[in-house]
NUSEVO-558779 format. One record per residue (C-alpha): x, z, y; residue in one letter. Coordinates in steps of 0.02 Angstrom, whole numbers, padded with zeros to 5 digits, always signed. Layout:
XZYa
...
***
This chain:
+04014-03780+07987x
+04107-03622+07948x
+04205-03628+07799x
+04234-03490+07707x
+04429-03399+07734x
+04478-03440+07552x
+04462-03613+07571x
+04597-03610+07701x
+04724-03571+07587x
+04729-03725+07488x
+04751-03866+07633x
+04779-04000+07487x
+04610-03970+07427x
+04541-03970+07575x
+04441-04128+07621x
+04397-04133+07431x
+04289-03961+07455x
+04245-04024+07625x
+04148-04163+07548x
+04068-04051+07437x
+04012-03950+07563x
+03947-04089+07648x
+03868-04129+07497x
+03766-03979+07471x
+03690-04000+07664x
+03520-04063+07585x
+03498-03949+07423x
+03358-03803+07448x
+03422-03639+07471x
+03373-03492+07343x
+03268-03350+07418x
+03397-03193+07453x
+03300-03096+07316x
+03352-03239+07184x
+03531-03216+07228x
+03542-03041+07213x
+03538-03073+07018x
+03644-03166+06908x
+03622-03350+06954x
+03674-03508+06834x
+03689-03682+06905x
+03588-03788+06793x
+03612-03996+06796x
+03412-04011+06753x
+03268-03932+06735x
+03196-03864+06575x
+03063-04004+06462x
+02983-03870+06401x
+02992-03652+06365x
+02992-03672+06196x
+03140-03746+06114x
+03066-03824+05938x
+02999-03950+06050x
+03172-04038+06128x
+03353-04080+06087x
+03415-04063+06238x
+03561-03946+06287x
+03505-03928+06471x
+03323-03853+06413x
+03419-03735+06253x
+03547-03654+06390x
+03395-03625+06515x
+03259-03567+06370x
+03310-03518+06199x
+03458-03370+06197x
+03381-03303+06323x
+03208-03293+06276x
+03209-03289+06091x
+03289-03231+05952x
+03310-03309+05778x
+03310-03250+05599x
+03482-03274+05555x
+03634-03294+05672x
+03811-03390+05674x
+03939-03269+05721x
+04053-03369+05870x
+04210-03305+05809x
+04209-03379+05625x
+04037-03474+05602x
+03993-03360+05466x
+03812-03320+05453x
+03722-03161+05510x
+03580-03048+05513x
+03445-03085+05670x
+03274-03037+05666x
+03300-03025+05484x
+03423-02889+05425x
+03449-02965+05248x
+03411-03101+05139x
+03415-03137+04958x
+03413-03309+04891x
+03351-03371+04698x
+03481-03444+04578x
+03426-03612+04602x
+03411-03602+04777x
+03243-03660+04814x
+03179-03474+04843x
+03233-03375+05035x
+03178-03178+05040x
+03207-03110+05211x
+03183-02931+05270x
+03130-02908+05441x
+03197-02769+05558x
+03068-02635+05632x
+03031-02604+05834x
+03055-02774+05870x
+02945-02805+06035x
+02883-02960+06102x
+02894-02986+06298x
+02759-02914+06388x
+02729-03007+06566x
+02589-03017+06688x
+02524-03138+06563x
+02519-03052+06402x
+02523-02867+06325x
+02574-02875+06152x
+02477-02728+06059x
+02613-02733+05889x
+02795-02750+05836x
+02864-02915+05795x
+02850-02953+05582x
+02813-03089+05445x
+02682-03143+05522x
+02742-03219+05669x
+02873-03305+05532x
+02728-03392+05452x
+02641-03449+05626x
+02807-03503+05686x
+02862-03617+05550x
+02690-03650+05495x
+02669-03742+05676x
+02801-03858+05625x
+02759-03921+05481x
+02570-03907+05439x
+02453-04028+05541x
+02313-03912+05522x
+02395-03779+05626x
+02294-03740+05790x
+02471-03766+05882x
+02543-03907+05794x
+02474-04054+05921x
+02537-03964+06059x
+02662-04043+06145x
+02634-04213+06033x
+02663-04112+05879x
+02842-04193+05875x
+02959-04055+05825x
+03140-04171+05857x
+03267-04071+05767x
+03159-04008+05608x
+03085-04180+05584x
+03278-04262+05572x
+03315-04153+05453x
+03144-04180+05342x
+03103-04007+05383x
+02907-04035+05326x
+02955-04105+05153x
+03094-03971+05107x
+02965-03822+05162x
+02839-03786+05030x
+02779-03637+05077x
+02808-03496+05201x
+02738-03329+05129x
+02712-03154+05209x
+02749-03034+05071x
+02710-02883+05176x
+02737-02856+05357x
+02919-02827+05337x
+02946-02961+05215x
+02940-03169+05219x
+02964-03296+05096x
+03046-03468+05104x
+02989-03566+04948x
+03104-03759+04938x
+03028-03917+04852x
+03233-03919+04806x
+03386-03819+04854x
+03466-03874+05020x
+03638-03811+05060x
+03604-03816+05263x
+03412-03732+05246x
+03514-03551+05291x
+03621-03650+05447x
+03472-03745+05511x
+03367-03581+05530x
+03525-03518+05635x
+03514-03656+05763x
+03434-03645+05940x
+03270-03728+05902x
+03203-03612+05764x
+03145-03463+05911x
+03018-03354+05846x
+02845-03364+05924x
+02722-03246+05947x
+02559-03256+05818x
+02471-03119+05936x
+02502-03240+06092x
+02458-03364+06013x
+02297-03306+05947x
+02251-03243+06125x
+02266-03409+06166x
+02180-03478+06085x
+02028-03362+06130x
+02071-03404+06291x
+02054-03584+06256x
+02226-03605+06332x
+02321-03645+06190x
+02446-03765+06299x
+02516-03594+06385x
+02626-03570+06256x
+02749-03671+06288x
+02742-03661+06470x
+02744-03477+06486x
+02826-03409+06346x
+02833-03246+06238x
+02970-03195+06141x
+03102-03064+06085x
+03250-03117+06182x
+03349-03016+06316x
+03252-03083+06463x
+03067-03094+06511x
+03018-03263+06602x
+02939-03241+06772x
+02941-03406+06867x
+02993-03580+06864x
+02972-03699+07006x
+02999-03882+06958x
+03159-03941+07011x
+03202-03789+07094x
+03228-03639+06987x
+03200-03545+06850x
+03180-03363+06861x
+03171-03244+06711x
+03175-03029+06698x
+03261-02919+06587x
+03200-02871+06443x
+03221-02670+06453x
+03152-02632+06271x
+03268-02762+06180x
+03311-02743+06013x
+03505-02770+06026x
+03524-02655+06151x
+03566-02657+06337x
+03526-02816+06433x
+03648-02819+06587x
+03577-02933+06732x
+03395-02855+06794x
+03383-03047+06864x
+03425-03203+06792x
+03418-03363+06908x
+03439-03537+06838x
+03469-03655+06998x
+03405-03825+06956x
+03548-03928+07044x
+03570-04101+06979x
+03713-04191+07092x
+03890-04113+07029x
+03971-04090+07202x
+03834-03975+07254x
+03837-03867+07115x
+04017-03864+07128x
+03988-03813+07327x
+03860-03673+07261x
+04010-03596+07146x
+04126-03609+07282x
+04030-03529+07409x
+03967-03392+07316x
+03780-03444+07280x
+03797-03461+07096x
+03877-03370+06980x
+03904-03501+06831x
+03934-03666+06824x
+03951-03775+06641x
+04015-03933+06621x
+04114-03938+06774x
+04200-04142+06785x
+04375-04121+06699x
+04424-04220+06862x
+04382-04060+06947x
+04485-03924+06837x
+04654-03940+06929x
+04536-03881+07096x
+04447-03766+07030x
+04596-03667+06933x
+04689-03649+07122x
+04560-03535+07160x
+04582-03367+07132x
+04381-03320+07141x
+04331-03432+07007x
+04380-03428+06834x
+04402-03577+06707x
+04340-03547+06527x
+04399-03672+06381x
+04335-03711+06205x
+04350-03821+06068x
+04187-03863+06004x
+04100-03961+05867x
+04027-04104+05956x
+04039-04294+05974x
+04019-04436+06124x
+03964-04607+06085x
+03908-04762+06100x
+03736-04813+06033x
+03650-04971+05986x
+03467-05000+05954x
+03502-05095+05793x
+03311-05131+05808x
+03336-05248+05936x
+03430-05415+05935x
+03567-05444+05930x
+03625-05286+05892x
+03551-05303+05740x
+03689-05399+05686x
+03824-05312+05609x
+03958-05432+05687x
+03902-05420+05854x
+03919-05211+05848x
+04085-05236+05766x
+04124-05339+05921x
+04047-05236+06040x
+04143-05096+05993x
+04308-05203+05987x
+04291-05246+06164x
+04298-05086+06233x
+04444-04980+06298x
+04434-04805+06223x
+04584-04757+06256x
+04569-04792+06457x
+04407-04717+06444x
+04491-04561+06379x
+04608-04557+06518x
+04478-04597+06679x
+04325-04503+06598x
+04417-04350+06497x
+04572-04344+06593x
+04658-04315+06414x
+04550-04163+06399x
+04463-04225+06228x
+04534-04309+06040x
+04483-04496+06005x
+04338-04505+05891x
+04370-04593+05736x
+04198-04542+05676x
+04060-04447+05750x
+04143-04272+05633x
+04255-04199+05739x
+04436-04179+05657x
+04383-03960+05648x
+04250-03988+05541x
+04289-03952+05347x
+04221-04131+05304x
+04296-04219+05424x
+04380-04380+05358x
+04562-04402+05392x
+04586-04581+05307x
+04475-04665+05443x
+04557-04824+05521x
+04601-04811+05692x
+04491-04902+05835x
+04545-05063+05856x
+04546-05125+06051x
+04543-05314+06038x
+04462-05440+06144x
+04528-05600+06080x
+04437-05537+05889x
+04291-05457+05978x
+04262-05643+06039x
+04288-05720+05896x
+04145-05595+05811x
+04032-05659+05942x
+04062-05838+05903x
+04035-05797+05718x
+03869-05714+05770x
+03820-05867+05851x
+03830-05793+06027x
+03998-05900+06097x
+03955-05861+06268x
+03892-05696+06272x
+03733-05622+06309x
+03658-05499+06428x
+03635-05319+06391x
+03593-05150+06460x
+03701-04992+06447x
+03601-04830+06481x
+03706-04703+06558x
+03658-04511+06547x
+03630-04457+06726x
+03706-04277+06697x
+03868-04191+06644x
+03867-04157+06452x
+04026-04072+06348x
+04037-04241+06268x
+04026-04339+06389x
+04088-04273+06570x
+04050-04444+06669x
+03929-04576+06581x
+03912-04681+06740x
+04111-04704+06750x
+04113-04741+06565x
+03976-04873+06590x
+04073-04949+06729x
+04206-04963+06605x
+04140-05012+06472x
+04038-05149+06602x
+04224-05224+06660x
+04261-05233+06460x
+04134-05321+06403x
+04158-05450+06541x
+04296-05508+06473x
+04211-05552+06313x
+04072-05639+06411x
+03949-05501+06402x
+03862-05472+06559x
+03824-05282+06547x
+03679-05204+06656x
+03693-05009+06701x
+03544-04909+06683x
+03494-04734+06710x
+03352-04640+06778x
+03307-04429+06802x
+03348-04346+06642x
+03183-04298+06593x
+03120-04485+06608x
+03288-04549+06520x
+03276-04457+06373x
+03095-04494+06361x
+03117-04660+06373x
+03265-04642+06239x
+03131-04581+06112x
+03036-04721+06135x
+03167-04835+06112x
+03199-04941+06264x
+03358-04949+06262x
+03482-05091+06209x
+03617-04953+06202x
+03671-04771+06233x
+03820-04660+06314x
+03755-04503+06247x
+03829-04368+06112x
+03806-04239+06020x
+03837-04065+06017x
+03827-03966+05856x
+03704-03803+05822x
+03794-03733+05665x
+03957-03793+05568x
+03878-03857+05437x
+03912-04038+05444x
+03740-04125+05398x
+03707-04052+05602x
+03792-04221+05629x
+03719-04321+05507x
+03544-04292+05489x
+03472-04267+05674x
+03617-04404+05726x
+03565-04559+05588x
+03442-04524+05456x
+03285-04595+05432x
+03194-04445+05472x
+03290-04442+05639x
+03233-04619+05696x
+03052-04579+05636x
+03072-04425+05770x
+03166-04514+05903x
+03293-04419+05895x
+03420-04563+05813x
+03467-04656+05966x
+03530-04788+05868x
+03370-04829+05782x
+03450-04856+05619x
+03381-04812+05445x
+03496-04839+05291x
+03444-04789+05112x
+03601-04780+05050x
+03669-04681+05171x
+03527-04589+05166x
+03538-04564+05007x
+03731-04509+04996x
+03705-04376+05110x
+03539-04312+05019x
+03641-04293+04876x
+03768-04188+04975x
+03639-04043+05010x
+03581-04018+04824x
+03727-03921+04791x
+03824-03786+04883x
+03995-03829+04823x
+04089-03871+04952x
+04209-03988+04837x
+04072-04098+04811x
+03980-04097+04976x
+04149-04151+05049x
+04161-04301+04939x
+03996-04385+04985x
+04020-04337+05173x
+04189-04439+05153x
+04091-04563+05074x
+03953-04547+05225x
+04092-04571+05353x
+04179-04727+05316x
+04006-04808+05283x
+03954-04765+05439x
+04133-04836+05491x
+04075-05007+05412x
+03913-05012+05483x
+03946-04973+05663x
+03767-04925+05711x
+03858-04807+05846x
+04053-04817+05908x
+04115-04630+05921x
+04229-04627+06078x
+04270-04451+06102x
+04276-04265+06048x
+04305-04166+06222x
+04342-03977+06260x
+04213-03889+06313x
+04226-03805+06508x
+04130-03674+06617x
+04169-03615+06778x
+04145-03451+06831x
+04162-03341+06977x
+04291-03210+06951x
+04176-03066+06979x
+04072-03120+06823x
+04120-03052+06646x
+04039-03057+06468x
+03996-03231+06473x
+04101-03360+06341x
+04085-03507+06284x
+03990-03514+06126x
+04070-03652+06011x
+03923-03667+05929x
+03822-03732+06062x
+03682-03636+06178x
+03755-03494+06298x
+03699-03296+06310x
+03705-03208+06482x
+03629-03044+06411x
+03807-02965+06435x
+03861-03062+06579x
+03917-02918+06743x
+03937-02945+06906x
+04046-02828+07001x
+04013-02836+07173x
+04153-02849+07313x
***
């Protein structure tokens, strides 16, 4: 093997990036014409192209800034809301009533698949949201008709009507006001289809295309996607907000760490996220790759299925969560590079609640909880352990093993299970699982993004509440915080919301982490978007 000159320099580091090398032996090679654009090494491959159907963050970097576009934005800088799609909105005094205007010369993608013959307007609004919440809708049973995020957050009963006025004007009408209706139309999964597509698809009797080769407004055009291997997508040369840099945009589907680490170091991707915070000190000695670093609003936990003895047993989470270490696991997972979680807000969110009791680490009353619960000698249970990188959580197999040497000590025998991420977060929805190491990772600032998809009812009926938990009265408390936009009183009942979560225990919060990339030093116009999702319509490559 000949190693590249740079790596020379740093003989420390040098059987570390050996084995990586090594590593990378068996992952296919892109074609040469895929690495003469932009290329992003991606942990997974996409579920699906359009991104109302999924939660995950590994399909919204591949599909949804990219490919869409959204009504209404979240400026990265202060989370303040702004114009998309629609340049202005006016909203009734009692706040059940959303007028948008719609900009002009907005075009939809044309591929080898589909010419559109009009500009983007209201129409495509109605078909877009209509899909989502009417069962009627020629597209809604596509896909399972399971819309994740707008079903946690009771999208269907909020939404009484969405109106075309005229073709540069839509209409939101609300069964009641809802302080988070103007963040939740900001977030990744509210893209904005194509009605025109959609109809040809229909005449086509091929109405399962559109989600699998999508149309929208977003900087890039898709072109290809090979399972498991790539993802290939155009520019989009009539876009709306101007100049699209890259003219090629590669996702490289690369599960296993070290060899997307090896593909960064060697030159054959451009972009790595969610590098392992074990791996920063490397990275950072190299002077062709760049380290970018973010706090972000998001959350790593521990779920139970409260569903499922015993963890139905209020005791038994309390001693669960008593058994375990968090503040080793904070050390040999996040290498200090997060905050404890006290609570799944993290401590930048305007709600978050400051009076929260610290974690208490304490097998001797973690036993004694068990022998309360009638369960003096233990039990058997399963941890599932994500089998990619996330913000939240940089390692989940480590943590498991942690957690697994913990609970030991309690007389828990812990099982670690994991499978491909597709499969495991499939299998999440359908609630197999005894437990979780997953997280979150919020869309807006608005703090119901944590509580709804995360815990309500709504969320468990969806799948999307991996502890399977449904409480009226919490339900209830932070229902009540969404019928007013005073931010006084929303904060009250979210403090309210957090320490009964705190008695409950369906989840223990562990960690909110900083949020890494890696880049290669030649790239620029690419940052970290606190908010979630990532942009490469700016992103430049100067060539050596």
């Amino acid at each position: 093997m000949n190693l590249p000159t740079h790596i020379l320099l740093y003989p420390k580091h040098f059987f570390i990036v050996l084995t990586i090398l090594l590593a990378s032996g068996c992952q296919p090679q892109l074609p040469e014409a895929a690495r003469s654009g932009l290329v992003y090494c991606s942990e997974g491959s996409p579920e699906s192209f359009n991104p109302q159907l999924v939660t995950s963050g590994t399909t919204i970097d591949i599909v949804s800034q990219q490919l869409y576009d959204r009504l209404v934005d979240i400026n990265p800088d202060n989370g303040d809301i702004i114009p998309g799609l629609a340049s202005n909105w006016q909203v009734s005094a009692d706040g059940t009533r959303y007028q948008f205007t719609l900009r002009d010369d907005v075009s939809f993608h044309t591929t080898r698949y589909f010419s559109p013959s009009r500009y983007f307007n209201a129409t495509d609004v109605v078909f877009t949201f209509n899909r989502i919440t009417d069962p009627l809708h020629p597209f809604h049973m596509e896909g399972g008709g399971v819309y994740p995020y707008f079903q946690s957050v009771d999208w269907a009963s909020l939404v009484k009507r969405v109106q075309a006025i005229d073709e540069r004007t839509v209409v939101f009408e609300l069964q009641r006001p809802d302080s988070s209706f103007l963040s939740n139309l900001t977030t990744d999964f509210a893209a904005i289809l194509s009605a025109e597509y959609g109809q040809t698809l229909m005449a086509e009797g091929k109405t399962a295309q559109i989600d699998r080769l999508p149309i929208g407004t977003g900087p890039f055009r898709f072109r290809e996607y090979q399972k498991d291997i790539l993802v290939r997508l155009y520019r989009n040369d009539v876009y709306w907000r101007g100049d699209t840099k890259p003219g090629q945009l590669v996702f490289d589907i690369v599960p296993n760490n070290a060899r997307r680490m090896a593909k960064l170091f060697t030159h054959e991707c451009d972009i790595v996220s969610y590098p392992r915070v074990a791996e920063l000190e490397l990275i950072a000695a190299r002077p062709d790759v760049t380290v970018q670093e973010s706090t972000s609003l998001n959350v790593g936990f521990w779920a139970f299925n409260t569903q499922k003895p015993p963890f139905d047993q209020l005791a038994v989470r309390q001693a669960l969560a008593m058994a375990i270490n968090r503040a080793a696991i904070l050390q040999a997972v996040y290498y200090g590079q997060a905050t404890p979680a006290y609570g799944i807000l993290p401590p930048t969110s305007w709600a978050y609640n400051d009076g929260l009791p610290a974690p208490v680490y304490s097998p001797a009353k973690a036993k004694a909880l068990l022998t309360e619960a009638g369960y003096p000698n233990g039990f058997t249970m399963d941890i599932w352990a994500m089998p990619v990188q996330r913000l939240y959580n940089p390692n989940a197999l480590k943590m498991a093993e942690l957690m697994q040497a913990d609970l030991a000590q309690i007389g828990v025998k812990a099982n670690i299970i994991s499978y491909e991420w597709n499969s495991f977060r499939q299998k999440l929805g359908n609630f197999e699982h005894d437990s979780v190491l997953i997280g979150w990772a919020a869309d807006n600032p608005d703090p119901d993004n944590f509580f709804r998809p995360l815990l309500s009812c709504a969320a468990r009926d969806s799948g999307s509440n991996r502890a399977n938990w449904c409480d009226p009265l919490f339900d209830d408390i932070i229902s009540q915080a969404l019928l007013t936009a005073n931010q006084q009183q929303r904060r009250a009942l979210y403090l309210t919301a957090q320490q009964y979560l705190h008695q409950q225990q369906p989840l223990v919060a562990i960690a909110h982490s900083q949020r890494f990339q890696a880049i290669s030093s030649s790239v620029s116009g690419v940052n970290i978007n606190p908010y979630g999702g990532i942009s490469l319509q700016h992103a430049t490559r100067v060539e050596p």
